[in-house]
ROGUFI-299351 format. One record per atom (N, C-alpha, C): residue number from 0; x, y, z; atom name. Coordinates in steps of 0.02 Angstrom, whole numbers. Example, Ala and Ser with C-alpha at 12.3 -4.5 7.8 and 13.67 -1.06 7.14 Angstrom:
<recs>
0; 660; -284; 390; N
0; 615; -225; 390; CA
0; 660; -165; 390; C
1; 642; -112; 354; N
1; 684; -53; 357; CA
1; 645; 2; 394; C
</recs>
This chain:
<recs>
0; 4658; 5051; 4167; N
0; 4618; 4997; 4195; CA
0; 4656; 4931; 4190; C
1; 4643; 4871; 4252; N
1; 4676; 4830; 4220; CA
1; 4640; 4759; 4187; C
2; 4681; 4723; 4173; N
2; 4666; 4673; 4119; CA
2; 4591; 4630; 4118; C
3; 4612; 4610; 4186; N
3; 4558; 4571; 4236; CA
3; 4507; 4610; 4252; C
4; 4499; 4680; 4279; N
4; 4455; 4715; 4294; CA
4; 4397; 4704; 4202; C
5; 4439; 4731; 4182; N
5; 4394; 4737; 4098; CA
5; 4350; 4700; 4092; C
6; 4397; 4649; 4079; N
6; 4365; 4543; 4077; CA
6; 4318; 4535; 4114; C
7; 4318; 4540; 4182; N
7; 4268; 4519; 4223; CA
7; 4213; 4583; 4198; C
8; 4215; 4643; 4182; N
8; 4138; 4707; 4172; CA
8; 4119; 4689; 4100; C
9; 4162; 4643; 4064; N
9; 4114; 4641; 3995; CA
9; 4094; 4591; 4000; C
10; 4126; 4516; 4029; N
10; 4093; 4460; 4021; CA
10; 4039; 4452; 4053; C
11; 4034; 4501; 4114; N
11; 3971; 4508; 4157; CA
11; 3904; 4530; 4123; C
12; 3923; 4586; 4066; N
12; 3885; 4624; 4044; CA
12; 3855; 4558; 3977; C
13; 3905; 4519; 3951; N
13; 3877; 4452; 3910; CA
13; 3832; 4415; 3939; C
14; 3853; 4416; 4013; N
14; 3821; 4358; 4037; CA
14; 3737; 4380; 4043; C
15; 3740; 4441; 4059; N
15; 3657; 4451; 4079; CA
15; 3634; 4490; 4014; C
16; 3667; 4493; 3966; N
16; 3660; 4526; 3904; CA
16; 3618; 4433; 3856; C
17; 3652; 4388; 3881; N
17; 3648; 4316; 3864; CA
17; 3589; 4287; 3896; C
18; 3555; 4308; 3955; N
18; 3513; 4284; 4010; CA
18; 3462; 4339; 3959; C
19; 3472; 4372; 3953; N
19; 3412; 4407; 3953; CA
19; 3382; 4408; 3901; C
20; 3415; 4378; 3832; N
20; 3391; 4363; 3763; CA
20; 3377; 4262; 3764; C
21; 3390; 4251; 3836; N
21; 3404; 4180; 3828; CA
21; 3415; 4129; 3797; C
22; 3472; 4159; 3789; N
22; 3525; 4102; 3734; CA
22; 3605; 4099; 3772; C
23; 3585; 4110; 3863; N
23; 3640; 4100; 3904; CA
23; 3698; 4011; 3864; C
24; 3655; 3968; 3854; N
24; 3691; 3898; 3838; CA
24; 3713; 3890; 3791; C
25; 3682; 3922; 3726; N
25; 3703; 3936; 3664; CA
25; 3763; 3972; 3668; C
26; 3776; 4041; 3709; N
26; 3809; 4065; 3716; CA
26; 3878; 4054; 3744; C
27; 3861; 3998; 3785; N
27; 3930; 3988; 3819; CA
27; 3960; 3910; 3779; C
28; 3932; 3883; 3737; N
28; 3963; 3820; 3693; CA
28; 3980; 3883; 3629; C
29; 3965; 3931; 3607; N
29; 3996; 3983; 3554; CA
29; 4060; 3989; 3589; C
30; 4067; 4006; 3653; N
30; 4127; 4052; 3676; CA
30; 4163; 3983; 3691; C
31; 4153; 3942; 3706; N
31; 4211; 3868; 3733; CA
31; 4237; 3869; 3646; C
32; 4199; 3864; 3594; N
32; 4227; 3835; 3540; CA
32; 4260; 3905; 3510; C
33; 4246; 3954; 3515; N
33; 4292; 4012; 3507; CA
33; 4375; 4021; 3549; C
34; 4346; 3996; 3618; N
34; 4414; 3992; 3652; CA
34; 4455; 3953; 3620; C
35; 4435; 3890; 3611; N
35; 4478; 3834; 3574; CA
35; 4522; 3858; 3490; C
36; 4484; 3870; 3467; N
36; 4516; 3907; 3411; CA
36; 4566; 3955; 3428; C
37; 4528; 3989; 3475; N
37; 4607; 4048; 3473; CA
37; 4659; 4019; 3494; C
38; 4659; 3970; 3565; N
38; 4698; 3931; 3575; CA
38; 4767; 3902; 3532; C
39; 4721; 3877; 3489; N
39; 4755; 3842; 3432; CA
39; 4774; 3870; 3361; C
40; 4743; 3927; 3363; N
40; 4759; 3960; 3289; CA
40; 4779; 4038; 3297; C
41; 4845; 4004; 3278; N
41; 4884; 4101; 3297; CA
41; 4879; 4153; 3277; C
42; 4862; 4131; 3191; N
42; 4803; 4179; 3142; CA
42; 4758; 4214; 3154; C
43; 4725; 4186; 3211; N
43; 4675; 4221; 3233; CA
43; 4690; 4286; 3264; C
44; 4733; 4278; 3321; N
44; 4764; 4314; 3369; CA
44; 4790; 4360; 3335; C
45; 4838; 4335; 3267; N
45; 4889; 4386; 3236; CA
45; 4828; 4453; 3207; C
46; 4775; 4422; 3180; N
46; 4717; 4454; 3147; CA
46; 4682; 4516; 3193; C
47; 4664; 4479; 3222; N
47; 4633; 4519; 3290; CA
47; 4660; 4554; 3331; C
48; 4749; 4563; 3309; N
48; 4772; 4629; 3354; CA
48; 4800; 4665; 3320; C
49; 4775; 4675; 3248; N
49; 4823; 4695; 3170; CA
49; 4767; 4761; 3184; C
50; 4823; 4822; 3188; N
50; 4809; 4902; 3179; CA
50; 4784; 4902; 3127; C
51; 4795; 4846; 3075; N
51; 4772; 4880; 2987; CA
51; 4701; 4862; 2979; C
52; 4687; 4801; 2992; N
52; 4619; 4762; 2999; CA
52; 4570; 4812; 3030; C
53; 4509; 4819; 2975; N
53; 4452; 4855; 3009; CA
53; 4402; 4816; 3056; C
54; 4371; 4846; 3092; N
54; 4316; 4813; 3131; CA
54; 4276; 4754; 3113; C
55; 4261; 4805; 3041; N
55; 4213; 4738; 2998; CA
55; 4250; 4682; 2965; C
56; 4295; 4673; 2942; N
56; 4351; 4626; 2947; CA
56; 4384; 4574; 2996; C
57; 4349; 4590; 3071; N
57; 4383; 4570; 3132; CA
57; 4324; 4527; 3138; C
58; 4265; 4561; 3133; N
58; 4212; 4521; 3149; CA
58; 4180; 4477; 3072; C
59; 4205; 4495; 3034; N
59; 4190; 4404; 2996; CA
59; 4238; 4379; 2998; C
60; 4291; 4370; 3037; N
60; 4331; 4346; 3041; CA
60; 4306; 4270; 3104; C
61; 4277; 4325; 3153; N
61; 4226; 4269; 3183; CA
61; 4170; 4255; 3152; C
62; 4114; 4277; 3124; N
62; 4081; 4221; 3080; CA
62; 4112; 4168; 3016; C
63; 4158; 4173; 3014; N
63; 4205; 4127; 2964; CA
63; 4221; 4060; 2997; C
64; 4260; 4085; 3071; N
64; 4277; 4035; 3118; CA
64; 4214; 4000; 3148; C
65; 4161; 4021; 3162; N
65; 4096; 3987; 3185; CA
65; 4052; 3952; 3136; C
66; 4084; 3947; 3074; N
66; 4053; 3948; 3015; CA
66; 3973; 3953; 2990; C
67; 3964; 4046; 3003; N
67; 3913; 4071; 3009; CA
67; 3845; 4045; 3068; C
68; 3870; 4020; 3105; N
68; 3825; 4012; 3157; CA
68; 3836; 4053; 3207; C
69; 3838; 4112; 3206; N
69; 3852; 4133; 3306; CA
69; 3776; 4172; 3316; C
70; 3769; 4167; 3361; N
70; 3717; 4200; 3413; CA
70; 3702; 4272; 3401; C
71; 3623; 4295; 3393; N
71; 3639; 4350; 3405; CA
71; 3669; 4427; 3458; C
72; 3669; 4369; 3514; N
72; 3692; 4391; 3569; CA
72; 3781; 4411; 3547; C
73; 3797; 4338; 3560; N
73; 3887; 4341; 3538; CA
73; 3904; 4389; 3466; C
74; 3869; 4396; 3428; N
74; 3877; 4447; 3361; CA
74; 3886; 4506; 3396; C
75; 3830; 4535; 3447; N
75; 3837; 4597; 3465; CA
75; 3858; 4598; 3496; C
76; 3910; 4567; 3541; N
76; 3949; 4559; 3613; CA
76; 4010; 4584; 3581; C
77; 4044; 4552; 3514; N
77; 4096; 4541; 3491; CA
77; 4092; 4619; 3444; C
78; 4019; 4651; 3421; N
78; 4040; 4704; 3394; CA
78; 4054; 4773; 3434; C
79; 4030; 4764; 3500; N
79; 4048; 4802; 3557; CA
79; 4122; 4804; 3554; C
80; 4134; 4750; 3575; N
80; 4233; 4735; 3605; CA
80; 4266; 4775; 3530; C
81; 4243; 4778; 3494; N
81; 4286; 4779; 3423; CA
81; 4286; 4862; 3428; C
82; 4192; 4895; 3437; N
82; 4197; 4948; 3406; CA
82; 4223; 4991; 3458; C
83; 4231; 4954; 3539; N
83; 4266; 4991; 3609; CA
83; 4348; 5002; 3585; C
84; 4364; 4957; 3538; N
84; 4435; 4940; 3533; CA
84; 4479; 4883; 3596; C
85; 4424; 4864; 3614; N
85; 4450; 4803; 3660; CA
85; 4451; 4734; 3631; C
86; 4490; 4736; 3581; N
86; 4485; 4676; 3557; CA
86; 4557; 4627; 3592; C
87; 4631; 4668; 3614; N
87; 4669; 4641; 3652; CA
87; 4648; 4607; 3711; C
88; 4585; 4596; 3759; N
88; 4577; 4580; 3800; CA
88; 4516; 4528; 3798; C
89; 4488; 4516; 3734; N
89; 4435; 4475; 3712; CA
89; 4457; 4393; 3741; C
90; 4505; 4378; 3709; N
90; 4503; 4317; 3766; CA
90; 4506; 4289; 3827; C
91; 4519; 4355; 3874; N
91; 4531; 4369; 3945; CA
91; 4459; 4350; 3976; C
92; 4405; 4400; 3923; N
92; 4327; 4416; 3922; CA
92; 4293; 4358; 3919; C
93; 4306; 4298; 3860; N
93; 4300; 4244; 3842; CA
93; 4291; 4213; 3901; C
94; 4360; 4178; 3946; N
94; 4377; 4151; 3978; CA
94; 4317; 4172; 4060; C
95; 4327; 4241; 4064; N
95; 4286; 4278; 4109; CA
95; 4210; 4236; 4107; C
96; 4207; 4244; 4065; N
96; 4141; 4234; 4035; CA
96; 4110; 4140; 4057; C
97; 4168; 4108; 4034; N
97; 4163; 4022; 4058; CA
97; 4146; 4026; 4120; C
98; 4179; 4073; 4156; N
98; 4204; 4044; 4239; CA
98; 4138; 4083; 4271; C
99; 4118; 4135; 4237; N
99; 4032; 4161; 4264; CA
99; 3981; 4104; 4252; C
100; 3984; 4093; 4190; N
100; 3933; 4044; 4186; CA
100; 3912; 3985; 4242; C
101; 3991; 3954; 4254; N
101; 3999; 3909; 4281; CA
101; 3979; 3917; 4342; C
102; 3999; 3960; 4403; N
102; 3983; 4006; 4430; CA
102; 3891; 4025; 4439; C
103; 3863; 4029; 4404; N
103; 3787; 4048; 4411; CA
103; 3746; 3997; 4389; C
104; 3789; 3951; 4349; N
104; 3746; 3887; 4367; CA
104; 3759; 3827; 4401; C
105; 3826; 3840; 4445; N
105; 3834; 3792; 4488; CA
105; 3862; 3737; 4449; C
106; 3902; 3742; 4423; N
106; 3954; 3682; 4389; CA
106; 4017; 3685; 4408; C
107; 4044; 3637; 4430; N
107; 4100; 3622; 4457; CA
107; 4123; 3557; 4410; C
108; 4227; 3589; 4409; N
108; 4264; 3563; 4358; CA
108; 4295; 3500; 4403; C
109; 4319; 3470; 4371; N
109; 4333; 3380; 4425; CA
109; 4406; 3353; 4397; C
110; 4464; 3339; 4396; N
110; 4505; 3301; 4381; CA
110; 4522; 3238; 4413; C
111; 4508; 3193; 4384; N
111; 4551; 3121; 4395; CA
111; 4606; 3091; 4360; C
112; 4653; 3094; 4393; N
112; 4714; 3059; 4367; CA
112; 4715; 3000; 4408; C
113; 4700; 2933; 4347; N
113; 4730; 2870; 4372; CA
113; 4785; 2830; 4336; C
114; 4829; 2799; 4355; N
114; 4867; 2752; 4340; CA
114; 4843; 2704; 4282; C
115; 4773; 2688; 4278; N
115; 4743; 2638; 4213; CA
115; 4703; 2675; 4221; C
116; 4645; 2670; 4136; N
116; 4602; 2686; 4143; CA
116; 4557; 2653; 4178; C
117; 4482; 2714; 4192; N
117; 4428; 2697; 4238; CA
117; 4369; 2691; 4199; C
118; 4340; 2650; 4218; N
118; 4269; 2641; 4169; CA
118; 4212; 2679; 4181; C
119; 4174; 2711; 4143; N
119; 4144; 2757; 4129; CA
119; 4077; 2767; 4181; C
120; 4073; 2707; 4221; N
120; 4012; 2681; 4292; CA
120; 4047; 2700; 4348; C
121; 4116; 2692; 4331; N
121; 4148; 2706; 4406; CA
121; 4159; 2803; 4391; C
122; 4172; 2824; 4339; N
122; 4186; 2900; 4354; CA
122; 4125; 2935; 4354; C
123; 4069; 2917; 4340; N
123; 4012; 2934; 4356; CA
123; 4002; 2930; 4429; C
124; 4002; 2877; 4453; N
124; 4004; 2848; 4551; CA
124; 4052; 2921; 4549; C
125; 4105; 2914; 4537; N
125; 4154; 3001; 4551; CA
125; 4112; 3060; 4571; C
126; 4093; 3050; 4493; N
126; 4063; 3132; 4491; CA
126; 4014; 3141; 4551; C
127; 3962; 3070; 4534; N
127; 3898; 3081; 4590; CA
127; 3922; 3129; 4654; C
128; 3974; 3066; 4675; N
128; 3994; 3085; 4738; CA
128; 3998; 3135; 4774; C
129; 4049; 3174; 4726; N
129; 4080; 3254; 4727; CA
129; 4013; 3275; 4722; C
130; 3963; 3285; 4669; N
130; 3904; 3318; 4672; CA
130; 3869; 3324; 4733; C
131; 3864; 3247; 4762; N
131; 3841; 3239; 4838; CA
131; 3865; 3283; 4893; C
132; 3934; 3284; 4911; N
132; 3950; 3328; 4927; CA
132; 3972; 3379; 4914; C
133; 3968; 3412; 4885; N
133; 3998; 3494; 4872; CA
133; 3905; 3521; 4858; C
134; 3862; 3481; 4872; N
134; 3796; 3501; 4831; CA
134; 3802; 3569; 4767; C
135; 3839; 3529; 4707; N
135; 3833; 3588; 4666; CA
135; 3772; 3553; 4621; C
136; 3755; 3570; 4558; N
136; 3698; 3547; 4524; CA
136; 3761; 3490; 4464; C
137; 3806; 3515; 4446; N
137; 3830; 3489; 4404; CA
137; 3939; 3470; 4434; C
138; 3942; 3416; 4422; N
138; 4014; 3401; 4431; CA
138; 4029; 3389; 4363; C
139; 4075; 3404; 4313; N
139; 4132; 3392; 4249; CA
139; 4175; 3340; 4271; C
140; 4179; 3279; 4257; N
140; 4243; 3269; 4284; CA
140; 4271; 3248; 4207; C
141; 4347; 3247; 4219; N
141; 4404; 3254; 4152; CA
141; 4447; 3195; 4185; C
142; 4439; 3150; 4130; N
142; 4487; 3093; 4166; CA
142; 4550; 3100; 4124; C
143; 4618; 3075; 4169; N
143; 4666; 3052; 4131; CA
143; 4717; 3008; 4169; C
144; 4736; 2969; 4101; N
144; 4778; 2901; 4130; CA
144; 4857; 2915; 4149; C
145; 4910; 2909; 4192; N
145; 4991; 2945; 4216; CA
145; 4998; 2855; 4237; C
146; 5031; 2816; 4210; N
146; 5053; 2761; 4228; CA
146; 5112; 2795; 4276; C
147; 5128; 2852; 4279; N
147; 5174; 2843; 4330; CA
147; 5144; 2852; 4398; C
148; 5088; 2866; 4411; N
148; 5062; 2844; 4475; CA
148; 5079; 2783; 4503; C
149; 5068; 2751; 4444; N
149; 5088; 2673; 4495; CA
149; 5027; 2628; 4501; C
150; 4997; 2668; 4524; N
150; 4944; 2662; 4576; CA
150; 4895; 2699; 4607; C
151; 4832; 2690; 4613; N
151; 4795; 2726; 4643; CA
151; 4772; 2798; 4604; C
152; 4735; 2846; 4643; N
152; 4754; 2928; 4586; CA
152; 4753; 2976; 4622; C
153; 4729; 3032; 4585; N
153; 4749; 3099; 4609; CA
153; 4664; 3119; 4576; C
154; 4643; 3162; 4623; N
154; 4555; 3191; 4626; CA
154; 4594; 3262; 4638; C
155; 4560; 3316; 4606; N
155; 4553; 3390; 4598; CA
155; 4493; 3390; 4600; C
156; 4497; 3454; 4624; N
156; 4409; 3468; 4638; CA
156; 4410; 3548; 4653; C
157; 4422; 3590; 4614; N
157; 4436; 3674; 4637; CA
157; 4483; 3651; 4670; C
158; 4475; 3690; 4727; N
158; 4555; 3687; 4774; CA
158; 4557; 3629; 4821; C
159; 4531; 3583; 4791; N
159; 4560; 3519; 4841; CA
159; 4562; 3467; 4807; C
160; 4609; 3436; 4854; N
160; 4643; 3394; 4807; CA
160; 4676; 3344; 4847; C
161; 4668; 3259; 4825; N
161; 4665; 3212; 4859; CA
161; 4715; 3179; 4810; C
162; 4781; 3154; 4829; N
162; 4823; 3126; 4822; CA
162; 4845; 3057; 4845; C
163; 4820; 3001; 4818; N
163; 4797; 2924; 4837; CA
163; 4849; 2883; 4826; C
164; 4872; 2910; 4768; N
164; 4920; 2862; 4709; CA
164; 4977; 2838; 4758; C
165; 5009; 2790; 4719; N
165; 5060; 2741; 4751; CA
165; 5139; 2784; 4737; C
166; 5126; 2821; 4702; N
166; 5217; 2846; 4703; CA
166; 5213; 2904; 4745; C
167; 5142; 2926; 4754; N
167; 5165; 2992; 4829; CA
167; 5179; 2960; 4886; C
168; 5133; 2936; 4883; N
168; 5156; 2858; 4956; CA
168; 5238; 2849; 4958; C
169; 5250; 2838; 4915; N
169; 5335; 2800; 4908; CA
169; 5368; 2863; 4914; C
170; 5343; 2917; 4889; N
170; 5394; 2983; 4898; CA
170; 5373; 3008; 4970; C
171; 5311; 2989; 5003; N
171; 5332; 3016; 5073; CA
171; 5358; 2976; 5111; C
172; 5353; 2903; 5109; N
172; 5390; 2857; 5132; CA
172; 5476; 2863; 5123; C
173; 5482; 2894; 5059; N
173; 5563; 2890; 5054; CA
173; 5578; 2954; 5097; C
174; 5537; 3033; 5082; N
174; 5569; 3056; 5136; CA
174; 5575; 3049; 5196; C
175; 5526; 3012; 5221; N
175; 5517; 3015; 5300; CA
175; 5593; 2963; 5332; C
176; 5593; 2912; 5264; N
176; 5661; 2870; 5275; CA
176; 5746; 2903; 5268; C
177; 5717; 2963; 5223; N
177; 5792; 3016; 5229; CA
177; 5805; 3043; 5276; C
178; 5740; 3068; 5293; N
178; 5756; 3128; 5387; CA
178; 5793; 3082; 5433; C
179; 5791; 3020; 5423; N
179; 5789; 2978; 5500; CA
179; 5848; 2941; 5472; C
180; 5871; 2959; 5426; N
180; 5951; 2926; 5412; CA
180; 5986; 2977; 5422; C
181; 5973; 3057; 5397; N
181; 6003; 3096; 5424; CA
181; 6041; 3113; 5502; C
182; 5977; 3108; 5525; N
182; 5981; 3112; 5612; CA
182; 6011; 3074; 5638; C
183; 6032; 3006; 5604; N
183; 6060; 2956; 5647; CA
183; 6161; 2970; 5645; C
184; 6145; 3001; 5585; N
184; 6238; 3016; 5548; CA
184; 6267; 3090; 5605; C
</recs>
């Protein structure tokens, strides 16, 4: 089977496993702050793919990291993956799992890159916007400051993407000024 196939049939099976004890929100701020840890702590990873480590070992390993708060949903989600022996693909599942949520409740992720920062009235006006049009229920937006823009920014939005800033300008301006020096030689 492959990796992705897995990920997407268990996180599916979380998700309405999560809906149906309704603790879907609970559930998915457990799994963001689980992702983050693994992210960042290699221990974890090293732990959780150790042949020697028993099941029950794997899994207080996550109530340790949640520090005894997880769900009873995510307890039994995580003793599934363990006792399937799918614990190599748990963060795949994790991740699966964000992008369903997001997905069934209509949240959409937002990037702004500006040159200075933007004040917190104007990236709201952002988000609105995007919300306005894309009619999702929820826009994220994630700001960040690239003084090498120059100028102006850069909007992501899923797959689109609006490129404003002052040094793309200057880089299509400079090529359009290379082609036409070329041609003349």
């Amino acid at each position: 089977m492959y990796t992705g196939l897995i990920a997407t049939r268990y996180a599916r099976a979380l998700a309405d496993f999560a809906a149906a004890n309704g603790e879907e929100r609970k559930v998915y701020d457990e799994v963001l702050h689980l992702i983050a840890v693994y992210e960042t702590d290699p221990s974890i990873r090293e732990a959780l793919f150790s042949p020697v480590l028993p099941a029950t070992a794997k899994q207080a390993l996550f109530w340790q990291v949640s520090d005894g708060r997880i769900s009873r949903t995510l307890n039994g989600f995580i003793a599934l993956v363990l006792r399937r022996r799918r614990e190599k693909f748990l963060c795949f599942m994790l991740h699966s799992y964000i992008s369903l949520y997001k997905q069934r409740h209509d949240i959409l992720d937002a990037k702004l890159t500006t040159a200075v920062p933007v004040s917190d009235q104007e990236a709201e006006r952002i988000a609105g916007l995007a919300q306005m049009r894309t009619r999702s229920r929820e826009v994220r937006l994630c700001r960040k400051v690239d003084p090498s823009l120059i100028g102006g920014f850069i909007f992501r939005l899923d797959d689109l993407l609006v490129d404003a800033s002052l040094a793309h300008q200057l880089n299509v301006l400079h090529r359009r000024f290379g082609h036409k020096q070329n041609r003349i030689v």
